[in-house]
C-alpha positions as CSV (number, residue, x, y, z in Angstrom):
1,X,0.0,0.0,0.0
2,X,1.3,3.3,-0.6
3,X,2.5,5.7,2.0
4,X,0.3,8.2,1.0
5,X,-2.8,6.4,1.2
6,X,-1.7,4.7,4.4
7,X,-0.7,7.9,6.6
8,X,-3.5,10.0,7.9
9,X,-2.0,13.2,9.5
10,X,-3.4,13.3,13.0
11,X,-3.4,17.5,12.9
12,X,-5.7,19.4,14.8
13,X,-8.2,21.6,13.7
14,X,-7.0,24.4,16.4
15,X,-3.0,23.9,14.6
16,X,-4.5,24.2,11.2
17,X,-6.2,27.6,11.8
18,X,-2.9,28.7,14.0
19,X,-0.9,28.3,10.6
20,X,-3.4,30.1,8.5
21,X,-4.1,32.9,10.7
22,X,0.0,33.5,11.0
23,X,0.1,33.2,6.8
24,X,-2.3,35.8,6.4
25,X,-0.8,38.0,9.0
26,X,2.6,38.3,7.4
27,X,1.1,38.3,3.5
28,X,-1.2,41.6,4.6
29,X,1.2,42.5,6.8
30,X,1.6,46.3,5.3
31,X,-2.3,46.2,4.2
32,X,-5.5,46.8,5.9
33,X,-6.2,46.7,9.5
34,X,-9.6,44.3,8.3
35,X,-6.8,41.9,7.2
36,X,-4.8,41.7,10.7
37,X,-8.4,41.4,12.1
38,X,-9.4,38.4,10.1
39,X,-6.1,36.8,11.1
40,X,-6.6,37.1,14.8
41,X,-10.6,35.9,14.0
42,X,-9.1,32.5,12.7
43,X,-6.9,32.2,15.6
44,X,-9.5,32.9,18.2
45,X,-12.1,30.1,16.5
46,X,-9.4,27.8,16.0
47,X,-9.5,27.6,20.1
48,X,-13.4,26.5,19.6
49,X,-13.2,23.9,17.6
50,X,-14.1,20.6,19.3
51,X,-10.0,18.9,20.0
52,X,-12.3,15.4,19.1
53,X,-11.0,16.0,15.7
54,X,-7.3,15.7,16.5
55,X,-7.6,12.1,16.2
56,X,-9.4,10.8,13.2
57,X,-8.0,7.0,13.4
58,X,-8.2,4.9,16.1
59,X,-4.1,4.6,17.6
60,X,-3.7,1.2,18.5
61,X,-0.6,-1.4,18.7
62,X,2.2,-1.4,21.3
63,X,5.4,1.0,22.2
64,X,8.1,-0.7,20.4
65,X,11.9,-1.5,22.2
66,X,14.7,-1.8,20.1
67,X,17.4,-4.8,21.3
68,X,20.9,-4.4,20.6
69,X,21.1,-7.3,18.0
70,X,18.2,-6.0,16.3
71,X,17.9,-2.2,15.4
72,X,15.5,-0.7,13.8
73,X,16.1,-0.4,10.1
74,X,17.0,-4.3,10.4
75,X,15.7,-6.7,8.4
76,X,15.0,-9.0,11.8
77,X,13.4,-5.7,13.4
78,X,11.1,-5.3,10.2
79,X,9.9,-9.4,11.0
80,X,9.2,-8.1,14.4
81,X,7.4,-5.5,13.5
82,X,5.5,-7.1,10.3
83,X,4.4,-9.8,12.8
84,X,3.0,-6.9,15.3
85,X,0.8,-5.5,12.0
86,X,-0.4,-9.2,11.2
87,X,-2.1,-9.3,15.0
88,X,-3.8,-6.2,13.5
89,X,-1.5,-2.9,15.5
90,X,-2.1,0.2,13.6
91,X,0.2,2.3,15.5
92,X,3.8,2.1,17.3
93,X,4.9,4.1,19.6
94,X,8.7,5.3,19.3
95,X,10.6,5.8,22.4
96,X,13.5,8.0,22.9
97,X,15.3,7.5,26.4
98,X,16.6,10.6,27.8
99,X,18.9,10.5,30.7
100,X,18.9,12.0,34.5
101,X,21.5,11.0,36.8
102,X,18.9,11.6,40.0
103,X,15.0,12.8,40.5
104,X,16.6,16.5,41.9
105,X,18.9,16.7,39.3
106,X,18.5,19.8,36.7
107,X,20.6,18.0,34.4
108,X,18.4,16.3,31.8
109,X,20.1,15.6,28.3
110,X,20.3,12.5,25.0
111,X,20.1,9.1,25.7
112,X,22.7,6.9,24.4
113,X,20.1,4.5,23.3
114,X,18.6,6.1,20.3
115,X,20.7,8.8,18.3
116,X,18.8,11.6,16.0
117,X,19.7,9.3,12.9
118,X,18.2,6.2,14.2
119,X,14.9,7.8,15.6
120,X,14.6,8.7,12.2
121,X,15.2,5.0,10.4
122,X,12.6,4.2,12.9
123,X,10.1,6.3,11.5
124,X,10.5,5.6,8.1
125,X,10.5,1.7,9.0
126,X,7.3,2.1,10.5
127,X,5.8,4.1,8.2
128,X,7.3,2.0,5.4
129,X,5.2,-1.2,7.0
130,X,2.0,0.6,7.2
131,X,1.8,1.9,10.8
132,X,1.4,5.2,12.1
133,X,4.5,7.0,14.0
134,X,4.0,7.6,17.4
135,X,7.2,9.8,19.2
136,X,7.5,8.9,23.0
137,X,10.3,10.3,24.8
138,X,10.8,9.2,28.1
139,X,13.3,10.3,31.1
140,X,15.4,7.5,32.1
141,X,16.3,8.3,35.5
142,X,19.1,5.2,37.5
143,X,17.2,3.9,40.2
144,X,14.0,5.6,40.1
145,X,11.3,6.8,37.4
146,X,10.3,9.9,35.4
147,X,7.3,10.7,38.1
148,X,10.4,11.1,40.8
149,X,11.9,13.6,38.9
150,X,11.4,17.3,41.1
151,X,14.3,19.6,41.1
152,X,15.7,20.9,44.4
153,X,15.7,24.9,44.2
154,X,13.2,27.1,41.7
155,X,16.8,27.8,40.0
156,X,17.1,24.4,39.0
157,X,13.8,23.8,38.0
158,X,14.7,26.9,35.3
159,X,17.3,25.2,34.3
160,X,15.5,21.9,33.9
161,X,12.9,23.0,32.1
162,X,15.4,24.9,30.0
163,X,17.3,21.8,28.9
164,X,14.2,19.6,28.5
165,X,12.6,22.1,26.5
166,X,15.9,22.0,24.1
167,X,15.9,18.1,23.8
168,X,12.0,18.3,23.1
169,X,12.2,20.6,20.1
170,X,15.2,18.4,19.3
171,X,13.1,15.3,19.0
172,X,10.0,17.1,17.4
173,X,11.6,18.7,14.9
174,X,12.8,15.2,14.0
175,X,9.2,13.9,14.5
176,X,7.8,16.5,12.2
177,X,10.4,16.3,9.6
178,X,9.9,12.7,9.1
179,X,6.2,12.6,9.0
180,X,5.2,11.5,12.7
181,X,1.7,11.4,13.1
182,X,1.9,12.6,17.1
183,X,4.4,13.5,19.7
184,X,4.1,13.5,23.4
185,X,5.7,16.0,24.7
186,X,6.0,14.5,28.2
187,X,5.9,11.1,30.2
188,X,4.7,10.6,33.4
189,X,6.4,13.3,34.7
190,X,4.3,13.8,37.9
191,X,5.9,16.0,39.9
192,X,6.5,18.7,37.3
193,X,3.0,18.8,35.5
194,X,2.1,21.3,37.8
195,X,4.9,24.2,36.7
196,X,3.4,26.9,34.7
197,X,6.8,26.5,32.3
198,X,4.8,23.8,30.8
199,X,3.0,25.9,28.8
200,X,5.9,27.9,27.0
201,X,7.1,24.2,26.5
202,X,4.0,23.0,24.6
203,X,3.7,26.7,22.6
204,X,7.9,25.6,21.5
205,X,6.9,21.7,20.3
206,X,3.6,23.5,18.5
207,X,6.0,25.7,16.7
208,X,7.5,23.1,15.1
209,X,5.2,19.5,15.3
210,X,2.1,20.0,13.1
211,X,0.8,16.7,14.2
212,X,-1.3,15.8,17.2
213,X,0.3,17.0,20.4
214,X,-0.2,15.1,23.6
215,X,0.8,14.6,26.9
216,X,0.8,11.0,28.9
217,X,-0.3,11.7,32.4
218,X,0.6,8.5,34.8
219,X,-2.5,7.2,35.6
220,X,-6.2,8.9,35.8
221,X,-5.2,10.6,39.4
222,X,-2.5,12.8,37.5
223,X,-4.6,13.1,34.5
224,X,-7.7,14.5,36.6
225,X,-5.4,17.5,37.6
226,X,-3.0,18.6,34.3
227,X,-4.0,22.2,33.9
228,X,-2.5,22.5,30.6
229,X,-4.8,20.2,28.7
230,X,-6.1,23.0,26.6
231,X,-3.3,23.7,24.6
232,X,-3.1,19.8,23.6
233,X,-5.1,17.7,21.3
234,X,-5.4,15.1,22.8
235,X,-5.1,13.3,26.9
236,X,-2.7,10.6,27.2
237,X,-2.6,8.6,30.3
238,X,-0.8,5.2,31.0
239,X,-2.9,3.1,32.8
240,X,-1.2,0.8,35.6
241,X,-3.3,0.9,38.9
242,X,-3.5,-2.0,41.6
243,X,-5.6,-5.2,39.8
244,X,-5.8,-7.4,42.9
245,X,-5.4,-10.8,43.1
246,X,-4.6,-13.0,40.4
247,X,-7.9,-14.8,40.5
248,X,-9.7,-12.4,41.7
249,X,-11.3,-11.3,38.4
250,X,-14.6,-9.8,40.1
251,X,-12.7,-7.0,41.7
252,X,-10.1,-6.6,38.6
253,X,-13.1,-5.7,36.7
254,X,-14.8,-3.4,39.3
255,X,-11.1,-1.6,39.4
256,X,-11.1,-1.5,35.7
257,X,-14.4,0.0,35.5
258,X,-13.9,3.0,38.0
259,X,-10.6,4.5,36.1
260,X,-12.2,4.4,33.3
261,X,-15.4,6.0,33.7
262,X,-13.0,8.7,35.4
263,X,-11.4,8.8,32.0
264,X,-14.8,9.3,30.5
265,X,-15.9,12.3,33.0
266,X,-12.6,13.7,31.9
267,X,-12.9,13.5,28.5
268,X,-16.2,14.9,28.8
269,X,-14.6,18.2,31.0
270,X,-11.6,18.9,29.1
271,X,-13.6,18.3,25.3
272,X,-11.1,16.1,24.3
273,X,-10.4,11.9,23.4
274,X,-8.4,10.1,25.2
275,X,-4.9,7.9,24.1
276,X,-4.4,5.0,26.7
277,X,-0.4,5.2,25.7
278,X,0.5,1.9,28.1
279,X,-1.4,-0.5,29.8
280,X,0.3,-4.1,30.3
281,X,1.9,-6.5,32.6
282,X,4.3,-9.2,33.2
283,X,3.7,-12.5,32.1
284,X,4.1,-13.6,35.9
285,X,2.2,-14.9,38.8
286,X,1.1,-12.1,40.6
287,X,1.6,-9.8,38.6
288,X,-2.1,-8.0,39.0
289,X,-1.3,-6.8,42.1
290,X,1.4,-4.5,41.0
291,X,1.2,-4.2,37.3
292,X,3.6,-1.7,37.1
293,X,6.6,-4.1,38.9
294,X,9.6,-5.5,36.1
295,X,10.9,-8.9,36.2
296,X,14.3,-6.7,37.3
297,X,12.0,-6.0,41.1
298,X,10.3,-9.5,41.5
299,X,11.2,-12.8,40.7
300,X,7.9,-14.8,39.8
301,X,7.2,-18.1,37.7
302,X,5.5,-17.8,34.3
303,X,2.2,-17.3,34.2
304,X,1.5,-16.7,30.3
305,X,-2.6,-16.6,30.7
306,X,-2.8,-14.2,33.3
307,X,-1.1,-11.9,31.1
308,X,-3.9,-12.8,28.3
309,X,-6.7,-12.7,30.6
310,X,-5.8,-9.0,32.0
311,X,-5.5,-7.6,28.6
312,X,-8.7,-8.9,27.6
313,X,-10.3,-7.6,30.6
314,X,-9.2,-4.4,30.0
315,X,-9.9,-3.7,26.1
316,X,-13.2,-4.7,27.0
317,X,-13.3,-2.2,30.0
318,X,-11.5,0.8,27.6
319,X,-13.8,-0.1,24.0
320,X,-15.9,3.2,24.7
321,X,-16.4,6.3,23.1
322,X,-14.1,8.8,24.5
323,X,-10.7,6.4,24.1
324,X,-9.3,6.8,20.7
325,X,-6.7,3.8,21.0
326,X,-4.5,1.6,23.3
327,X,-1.4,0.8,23.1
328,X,0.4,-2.2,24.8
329,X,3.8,-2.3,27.1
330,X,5.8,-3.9,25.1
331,X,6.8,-5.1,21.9
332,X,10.7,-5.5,20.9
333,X,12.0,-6.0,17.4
334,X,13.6,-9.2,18.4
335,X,11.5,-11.8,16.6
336,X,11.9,-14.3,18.8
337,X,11.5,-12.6,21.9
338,X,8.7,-13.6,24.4
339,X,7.4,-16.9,24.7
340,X,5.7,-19.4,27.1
341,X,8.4,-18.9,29.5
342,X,9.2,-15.2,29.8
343,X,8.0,-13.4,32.5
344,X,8.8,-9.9,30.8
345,X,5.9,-7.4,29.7
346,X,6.2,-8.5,25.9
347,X,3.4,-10.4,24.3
348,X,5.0,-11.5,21.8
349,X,4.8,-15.6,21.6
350,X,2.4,-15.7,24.4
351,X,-1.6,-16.5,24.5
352,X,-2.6,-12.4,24.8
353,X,-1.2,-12.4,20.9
354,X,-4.3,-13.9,20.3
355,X,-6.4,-11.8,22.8
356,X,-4.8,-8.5,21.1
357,X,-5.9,-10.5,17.0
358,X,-9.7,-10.9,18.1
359,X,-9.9,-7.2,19.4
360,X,-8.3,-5.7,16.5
361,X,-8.5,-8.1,13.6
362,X,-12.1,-9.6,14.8
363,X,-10.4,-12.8,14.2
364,X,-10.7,-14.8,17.3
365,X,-9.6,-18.1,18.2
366,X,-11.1,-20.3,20.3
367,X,-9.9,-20.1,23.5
């Protein structure tokens, strides 16, 4: 299929009437006041368009991990990733790793992981095998997690929004060259969403990403509170709250249920869809309990259909409305990675393959 016909541009309304109401200010610039004033019309209705348009395809698949042995651009990663489109993924999430040394440090800066050449040959392979391109960065911090990270004096958190501004518009400008159909301009950054620097952030990734603009809030208690949703397109949220007991399905469900008719109440406020950007869990016994926990934190035996089950549970929960797509912690572009035996997030080789085929395909097996 060709690119073209493959690639829906996810751009909002609100960014399409920003562009044309800056055009027709500089081309009358030396003309008629009625000219400026049309200009600034098209900017002020842009902000009351309905965002729902800023996503006019469903986003689902799973955030991709590139192994060492097999980077993207490979012909092995391409068999990972053509095997992810035959389960019926739409979309892959791309994912940049920035580093911080420690939460309270103001020194955030590249990842060695994924330089500016190879986000791009990630893109294009994407792209090339039908998906849509979404860019992810996350902050990888030793030892901790993004929502740690909280500077330790108001001079630092200057500088840190400074720097992560810098590598932002570094990785957009990337994203938009290259044909990205959305960018999130943050990852569960919890203990910064608060800072009113976010917003001259989000006006300097608008400036140069025409594509839908979103940010992932950790979990619907962070998303509730963002006060800059209004200048996005779109609410991102990953999804990883307390599930329970393995067997105890009754109160998984009930769980389920409550975060996501808070999603739907906050759709509903803010006017705009929602983008589950993660949900998953570890292939392991007792893993519902603490979705969020790696194979790294806890030692468990394999327990493939758990796995299966929970994801199941939970596309049924989230097929509503207001959410625009889910996409699944993790797939890697080792092809053989995963398996009956793993206890890692990856689906790949495990029974929730099939789960993932009947929800997007509507070709189910038995099961």
């Amino acid at each position: 299929m060709a690119r073209t016909s493959i690639r829906i541009y996810l751009v909002s309304v609100f960014a399409a009437c920003r562009r044309t109401a800056g055009f027709l200010t500089a081309v009358n610039s030396k003309r008629s006041h009625k000219k400026l004033a049309l200009g600034a019309l098209l900017l002020w209705m842009s902000t009351m368009v309905s965002p729902n348009a800023a996503l006019v395809q469903r986003l689902d698949g799973f955030n991709v991990v590139a192994t060492p042995d097999h980077p993207f651009g490979s012909p092995t990663a391409g068999r990972a990733l053509t095997a992810a489109r035959h389960l019926g993924a739409t979309t892959m999430a791309i994912i940049p790793f920035l580093w911080q040394e420690t939460p309270s440090s103001s020194n955030v800066g590249a990842g060695s992981d994924m330089s500016d050449q190879t986000l791009r040959v990630a893109i294009r392979q994407v792209h090339r095998l039908g998906f849509f391109a979404v860019v992810k960065p996350h902050i990888w911090v030793p030892g901790s997690w993004a929502g740690a990270v909280a500077p330790d004096s108001e001079n630092a958190w200057q500088i840190w929004f400074t720097r992560y501004r810098d590598q932002l518009v570094r990785i957009a400008r990337i994203a938009a060259e290259e044909g990205a159909e959305a960018l999130a301009v943050g990852t569960e950054l919890t203990k910064t969403s608060q800072r009113p620097e976010w917003r001259a952030l989000i006006a300097a990734a608008r400036a140069v990403f025409p594509g839908t603009l979103y940010y992932i809030a950790h979990n619907v208690d962070e998303a509730e509170i963002i006060p800059f949703w209004p200048m996005l397109d779109a609410i991102g949220v990953s999804l990883y709250p307390p599930l329970g007991a393995d067997d105890d399905r009754t109160g998984r469900l009930k769980a389920m249920k409550l975060v996501s008719d808070r999603l739907d109440a906050l759709s509903s406020r803010e006017g705009k869809v929602i983008l589950v950007s993660e949900i998953g869990l570890r292939s392991a016994r007792g893993a519902a309990a603490k979705p969020w926990e790696s194979a790294e934190e806890r030692d468990a035996p394999a327990d493939v259909q758990l796995q299966a089950d929970v994801l199941a549970d939970w596309l049924a929960v989230l097929d509503r409305p207001s959410i625009r797509g889910v996409l699944i912690w993790r797939w890697f572009t080792d092809p053989a990675a995963g398996g009956p035996n793993d206890t890692d997030f990856t689906v790949q080789g495990k029974p929730a393959e099939a789960i993932l085929s009947c929800q997007w395909t509507t070709v189910c097996q038995r099961r």
